[in-house]
C-alpha positions as CSV (number, residue, x, y, z in Angstrom):
1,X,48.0,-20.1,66.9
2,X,48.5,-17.1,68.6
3,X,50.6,-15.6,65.6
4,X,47.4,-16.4,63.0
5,X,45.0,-14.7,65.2
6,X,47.5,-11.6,65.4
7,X,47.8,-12.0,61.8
8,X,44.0,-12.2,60.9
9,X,42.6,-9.2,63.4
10,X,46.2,-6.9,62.0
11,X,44.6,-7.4,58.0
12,X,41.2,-6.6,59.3
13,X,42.5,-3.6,60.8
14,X,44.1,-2.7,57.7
15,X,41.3,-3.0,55.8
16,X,38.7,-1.4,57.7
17,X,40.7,1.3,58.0
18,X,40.6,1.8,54.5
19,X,37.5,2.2,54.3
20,X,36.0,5.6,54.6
21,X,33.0,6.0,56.9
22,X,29.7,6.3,55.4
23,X,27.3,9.0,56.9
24,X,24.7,11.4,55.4
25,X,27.0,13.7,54.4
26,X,29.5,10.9,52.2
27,X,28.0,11.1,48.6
28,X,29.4,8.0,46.8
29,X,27.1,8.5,43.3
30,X,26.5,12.7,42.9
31,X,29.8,13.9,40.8
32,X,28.8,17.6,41.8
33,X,29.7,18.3,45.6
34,X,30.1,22.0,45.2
35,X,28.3,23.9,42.2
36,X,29.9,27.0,40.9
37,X,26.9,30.1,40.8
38,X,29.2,32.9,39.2
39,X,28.3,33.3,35.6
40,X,30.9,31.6,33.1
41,X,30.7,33.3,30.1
42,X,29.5,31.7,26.9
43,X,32.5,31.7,25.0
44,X,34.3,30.1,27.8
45,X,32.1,27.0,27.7
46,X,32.7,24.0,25.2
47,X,29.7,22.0,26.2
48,X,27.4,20.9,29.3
49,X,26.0,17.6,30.4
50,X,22.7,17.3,32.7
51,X,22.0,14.8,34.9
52,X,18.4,14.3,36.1
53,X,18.0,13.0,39.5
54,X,17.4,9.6,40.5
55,X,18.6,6.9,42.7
56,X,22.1,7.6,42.1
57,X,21.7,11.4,42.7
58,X,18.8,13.0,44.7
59,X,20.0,16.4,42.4
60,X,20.1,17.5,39.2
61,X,23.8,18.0,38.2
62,X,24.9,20.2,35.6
63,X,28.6,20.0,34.6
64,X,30.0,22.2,32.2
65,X,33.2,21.6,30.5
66,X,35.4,24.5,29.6
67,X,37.2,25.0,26.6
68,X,40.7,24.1,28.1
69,X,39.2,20.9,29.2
70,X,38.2,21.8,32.8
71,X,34.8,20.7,34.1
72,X,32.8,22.9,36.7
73,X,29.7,21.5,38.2
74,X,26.7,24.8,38.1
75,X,23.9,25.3,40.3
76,X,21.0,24.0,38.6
77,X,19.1,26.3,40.6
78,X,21.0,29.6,39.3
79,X,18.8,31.7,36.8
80,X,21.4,31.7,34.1
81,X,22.1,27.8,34.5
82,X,18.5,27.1,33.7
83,X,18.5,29.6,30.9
84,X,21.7,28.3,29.5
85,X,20.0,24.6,29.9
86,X,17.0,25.5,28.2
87,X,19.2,27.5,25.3
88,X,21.4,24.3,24.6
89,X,18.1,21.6,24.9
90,X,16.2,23.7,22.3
91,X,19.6,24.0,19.7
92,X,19.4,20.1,20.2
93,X,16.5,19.5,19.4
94,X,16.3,22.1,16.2
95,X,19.7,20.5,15.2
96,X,17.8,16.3,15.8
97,X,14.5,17.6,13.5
98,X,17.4,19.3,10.7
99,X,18.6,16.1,10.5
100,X,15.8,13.6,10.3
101,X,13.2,15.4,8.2
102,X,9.8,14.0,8.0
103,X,8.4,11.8,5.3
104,X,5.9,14.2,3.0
105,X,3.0,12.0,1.7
């Protein structure tokens, strides 16, 4: 009997202390902990992904991946991230109305 209960409150040790504590500052959802805010230059970058905010992030995340495969999260709030944002947004959409032209009556 004694053994079992040993047995039983060892595994719950060892599993709550796997666990990591969870506290305002343990962010479980945002990718983006740290956001680089030194310019990357253009030819540098292979592409960038934006991530609005929302219940899994209270952020906007911008990740940019490198062209040797690296990804570097960018601080949305930098002038040249929202420039470069708003560069690669408007090439998207030109590129979506090349590609589905409308019907002419």
């Amino acid at each position: 009997m004694k053994f079992s209960v040993l047995l039983t409150f060892g595994t719950l040790l060892a599993v709550a202390g796997g666990i990591p504590p969870i506290s305002r500052k343990y962010n479980t959802h945002c990718r983006c902990l740290r956001a680089e805010t030194r310019i990357i230059p253009p030819d540098s970058l292979r592409s960038i992904k934006v991530t609005p905010e929302g219940p899994h992030c209270t952020q906007i995340e911008v990740i940019a991946i490198l062209v040797g495969g690296e990804r570097v999260c960018l601080d949305p709030h930098s002038w040249w991230v929202k420039k470069l944002v708003r560069y690669v947004q408007k090439k998207q959409l030109h590129q979506r109305a090349g590609a589905h032209p409308g019907f002419s009556g």
